[in-house]
VEXDREN-2710 file (C-alpha; in Angstrom, 1 decimal):
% VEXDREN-2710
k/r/px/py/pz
1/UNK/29.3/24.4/2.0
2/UNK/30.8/25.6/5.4
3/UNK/29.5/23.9/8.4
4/UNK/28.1/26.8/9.4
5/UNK/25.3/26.8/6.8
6/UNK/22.0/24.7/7.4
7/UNK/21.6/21.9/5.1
8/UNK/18.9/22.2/2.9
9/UNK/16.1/19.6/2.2
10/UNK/17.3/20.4/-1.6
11/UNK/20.8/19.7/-1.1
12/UNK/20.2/16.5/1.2
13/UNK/18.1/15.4/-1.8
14/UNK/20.6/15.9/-4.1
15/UNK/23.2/14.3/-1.8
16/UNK/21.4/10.7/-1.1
17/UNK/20.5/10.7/-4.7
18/UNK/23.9/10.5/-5.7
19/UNK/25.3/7.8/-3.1
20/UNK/25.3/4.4/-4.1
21/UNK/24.1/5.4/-7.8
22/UNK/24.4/2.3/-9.6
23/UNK/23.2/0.1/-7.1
24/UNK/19.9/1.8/-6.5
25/UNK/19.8/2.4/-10.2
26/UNK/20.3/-2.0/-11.2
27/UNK/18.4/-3.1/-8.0
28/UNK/15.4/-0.9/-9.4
29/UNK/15.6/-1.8/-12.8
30/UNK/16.2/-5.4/-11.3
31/UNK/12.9/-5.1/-9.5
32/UNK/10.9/-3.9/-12.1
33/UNK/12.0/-6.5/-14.9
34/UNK/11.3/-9.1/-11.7
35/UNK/7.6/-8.1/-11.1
36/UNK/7.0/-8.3/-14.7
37/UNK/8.8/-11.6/-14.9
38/UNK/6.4/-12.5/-12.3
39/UNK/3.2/-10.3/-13.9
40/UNK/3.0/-11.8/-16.9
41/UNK/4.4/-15.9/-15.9
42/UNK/0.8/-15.6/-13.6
43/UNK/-1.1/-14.4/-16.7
44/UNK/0.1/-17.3/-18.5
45/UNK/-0.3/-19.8/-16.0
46/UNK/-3.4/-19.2/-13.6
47/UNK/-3.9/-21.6/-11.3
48/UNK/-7.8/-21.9/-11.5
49/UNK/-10.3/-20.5/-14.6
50/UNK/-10.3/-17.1/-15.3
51/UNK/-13.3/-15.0/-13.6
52/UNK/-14.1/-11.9/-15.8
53/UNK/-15.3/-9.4/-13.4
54/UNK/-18.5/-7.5/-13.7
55/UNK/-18.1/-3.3/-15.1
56/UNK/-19.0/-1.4/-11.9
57/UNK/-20.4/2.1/-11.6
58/UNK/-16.4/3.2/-10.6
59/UNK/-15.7/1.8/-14.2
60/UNK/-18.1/4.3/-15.8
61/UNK/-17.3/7.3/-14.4
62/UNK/-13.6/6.7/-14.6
63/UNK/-13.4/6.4/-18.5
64/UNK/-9.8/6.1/-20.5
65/UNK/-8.3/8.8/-22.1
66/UNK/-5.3/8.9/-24.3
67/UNK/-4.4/12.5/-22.6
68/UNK/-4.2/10.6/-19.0
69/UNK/-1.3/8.7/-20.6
70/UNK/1.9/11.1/-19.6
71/UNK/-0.4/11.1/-15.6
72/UNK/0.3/7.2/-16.0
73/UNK/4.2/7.0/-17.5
74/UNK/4.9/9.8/-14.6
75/UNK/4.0/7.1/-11.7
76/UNK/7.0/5.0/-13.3
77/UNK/8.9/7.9/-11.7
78/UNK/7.9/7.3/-8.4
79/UNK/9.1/3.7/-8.6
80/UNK/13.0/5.8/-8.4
81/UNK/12.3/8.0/-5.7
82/UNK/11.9/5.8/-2.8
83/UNK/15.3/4.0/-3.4
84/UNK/16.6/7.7/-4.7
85/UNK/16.8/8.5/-0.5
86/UNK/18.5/5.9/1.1
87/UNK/21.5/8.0/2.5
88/UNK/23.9/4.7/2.9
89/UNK/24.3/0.8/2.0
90/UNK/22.7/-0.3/5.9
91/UNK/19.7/1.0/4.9
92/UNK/19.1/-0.3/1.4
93/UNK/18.0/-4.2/2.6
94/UNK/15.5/-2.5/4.7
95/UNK/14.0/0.3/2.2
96/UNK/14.2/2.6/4.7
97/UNK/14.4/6.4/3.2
98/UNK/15.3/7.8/6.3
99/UNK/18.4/7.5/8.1
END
């Protein structure tokens, strides 16, 4: 690319995705396997009785369906994006996605 041309929003993606790969790729998978840590140590160790709340109206309408299952595994891919644009290590401790 000349520095003539205008940078495109597709090649800037493609450009902060690839810096600092593996970083953003273990700190993400670092995160993840530390909220479920967390998840599932508070499941097994509440600090007071369990309350079972009460099915709503929300809960009716919204019923489960197997097919919603790829809408719910594709949210897993939003986890990456955020740390897929940080454009250089100063702005990783902050989260920040813009430079």
């Amino acid at each position: 690319m000349t520095p003539e041309e205008p940078v495109t929003w597709k090649h800037e993606l493609k450009t902060r995705a690839g810096s600092l790969l593996m970083l953003k790729m273990f700190a993400t998978m670092g995160g993840i396997a530390a909220f479920f840590y967390a998840y599932f140590w508070v499941m097994r160790h509440p600090l007071s009785a369990v309350t079972v709340m009460p099915v709503t109206w929300l809960d009716e309408l919204v019923s489960f369906s197997p097919r919603s299952f790829p809408l719910y595994v594709s949210l897993w891919v939003y986890v990456r994006w955020q740390p897929s644009g940080w454009a250089s290590s100063s702005l990783c401790p902050r989260g920040s996605p813009n430079p």
